[in-house]
C-alpha positions as CSV (number, residue, x, y, z in Angstrom):
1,X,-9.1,1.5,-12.7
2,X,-11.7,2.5,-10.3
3,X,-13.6,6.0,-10.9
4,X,-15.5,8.1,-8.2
5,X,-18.2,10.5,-8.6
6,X,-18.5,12.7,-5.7
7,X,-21.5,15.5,-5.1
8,X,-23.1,17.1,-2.7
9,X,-20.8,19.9,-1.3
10,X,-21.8,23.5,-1.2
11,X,-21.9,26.6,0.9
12,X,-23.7,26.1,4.5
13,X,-24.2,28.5,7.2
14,X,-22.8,27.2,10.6
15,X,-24.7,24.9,12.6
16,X,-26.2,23.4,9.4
17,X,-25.8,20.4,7.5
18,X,-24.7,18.4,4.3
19,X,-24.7,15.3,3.0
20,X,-21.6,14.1,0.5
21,X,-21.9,11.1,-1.9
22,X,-19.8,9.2,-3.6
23,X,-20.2,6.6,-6.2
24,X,-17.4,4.4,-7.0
25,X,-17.1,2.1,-10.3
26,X,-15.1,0.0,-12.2
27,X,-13.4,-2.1,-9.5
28,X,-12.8,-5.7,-10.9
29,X,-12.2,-6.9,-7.5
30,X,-14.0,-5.3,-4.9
31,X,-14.3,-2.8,-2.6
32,X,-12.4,-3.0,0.8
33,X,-12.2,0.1,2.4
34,X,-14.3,3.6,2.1
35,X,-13.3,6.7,3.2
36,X,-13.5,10.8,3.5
37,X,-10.6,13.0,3.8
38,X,-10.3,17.1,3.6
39,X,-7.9,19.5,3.0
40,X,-8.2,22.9,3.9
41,X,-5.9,26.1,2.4
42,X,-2.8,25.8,3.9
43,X,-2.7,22.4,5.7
44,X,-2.4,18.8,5.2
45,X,-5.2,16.5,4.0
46,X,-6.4,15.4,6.6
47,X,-8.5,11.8,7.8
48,X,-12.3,12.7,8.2
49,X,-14.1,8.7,8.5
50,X,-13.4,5.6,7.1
51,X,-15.8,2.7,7.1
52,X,-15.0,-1.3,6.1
53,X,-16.8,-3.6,3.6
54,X,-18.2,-5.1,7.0
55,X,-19.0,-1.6,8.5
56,X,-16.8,-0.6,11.3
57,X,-16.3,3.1,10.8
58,X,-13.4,5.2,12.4
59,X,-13.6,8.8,12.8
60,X,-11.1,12.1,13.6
61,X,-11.7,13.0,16.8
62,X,-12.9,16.6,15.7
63,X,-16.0,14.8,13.8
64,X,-17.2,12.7,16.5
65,X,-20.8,12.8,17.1
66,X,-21.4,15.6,14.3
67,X,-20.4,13.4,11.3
68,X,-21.7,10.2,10.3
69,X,-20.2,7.5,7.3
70,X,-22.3,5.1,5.9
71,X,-21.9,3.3,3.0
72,X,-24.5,1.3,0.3
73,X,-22.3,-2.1,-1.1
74,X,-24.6,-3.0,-3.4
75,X,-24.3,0.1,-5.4
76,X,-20.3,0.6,-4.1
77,X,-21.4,4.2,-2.7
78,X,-19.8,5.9,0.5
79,X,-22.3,8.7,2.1
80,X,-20.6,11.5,4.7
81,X,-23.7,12.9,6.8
82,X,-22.5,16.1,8.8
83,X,-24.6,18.0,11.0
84,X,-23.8,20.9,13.3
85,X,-21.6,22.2,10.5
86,X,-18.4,24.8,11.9
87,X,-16.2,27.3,10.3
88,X,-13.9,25.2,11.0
89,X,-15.0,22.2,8.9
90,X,-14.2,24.5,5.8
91,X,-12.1,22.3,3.2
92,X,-12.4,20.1,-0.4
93,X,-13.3,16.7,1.2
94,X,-12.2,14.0,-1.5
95,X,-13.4,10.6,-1.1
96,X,-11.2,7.4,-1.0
97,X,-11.7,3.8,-1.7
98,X,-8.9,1.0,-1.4
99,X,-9.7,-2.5,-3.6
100,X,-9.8,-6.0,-2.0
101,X,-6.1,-6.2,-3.6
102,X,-4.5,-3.2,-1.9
103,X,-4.9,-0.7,-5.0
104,X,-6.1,2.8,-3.4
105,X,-8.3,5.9,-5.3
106,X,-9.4,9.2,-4.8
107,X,-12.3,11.6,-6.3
108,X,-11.8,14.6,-7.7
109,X,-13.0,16.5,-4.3
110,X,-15.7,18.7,-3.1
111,X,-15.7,22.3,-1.8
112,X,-17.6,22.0,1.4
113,X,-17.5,25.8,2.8
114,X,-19.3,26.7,6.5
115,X,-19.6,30.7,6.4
116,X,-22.3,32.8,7.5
């Protein structure tokens, strides 16, 4: 059983920025992939950036060039740097990491709100 401990949502006027952390433990056999997703009121959870054990990152189209995923292996951390913050971005962003055997977790979310 692998746990995650997300932080570092909040309220954020537009144009701003955040940074989201999550700190995954308990994985016997390793970490494969890393990932944030969000879901606002009323729609589907959505793909926000994945990133691999060997770093290749993959991002929604409507996060290119604002938001950035990194991620720290040696401490099994993801991080979700967004800058140029919108309304629009408004959601609980839940982090997600998937074992080296296929098994796949999520965080308890964030609340990540963009209002002015």
């Amino acid at each position: 059983q692998v746990q995650l401990v997300e932080s570092g949502g909040g309220l954020v006027q537009p144009g701003g920025s955040l940074r989201l952390s999550c700190a995954a433990s308990g994985s016997r056999f390793g970490i494969n992939v890393m990932g944030w997703y969000r879901q606002a009121p009323g729609k589907e959870r959505e793909l926000v950036a994945t990133i691999t054990s060997g770093g290749s990152t993959n991002y929604a189209d409507s996060v290119k060039g604002r938001f950035t995923i990194s991620r720290d292996n040696a401490k099994n951390t993801v991080y979700l740097q967004m800058n140029s913050l919108k309304p629009e971005d408004t959601a609980v962003y839940y982090c997600k990491v998937t074992t080296l055997l296929g098994g796949a977790f999520w965080g308890q979310g964030t609340q990540v709100t963009v209002s002015s």
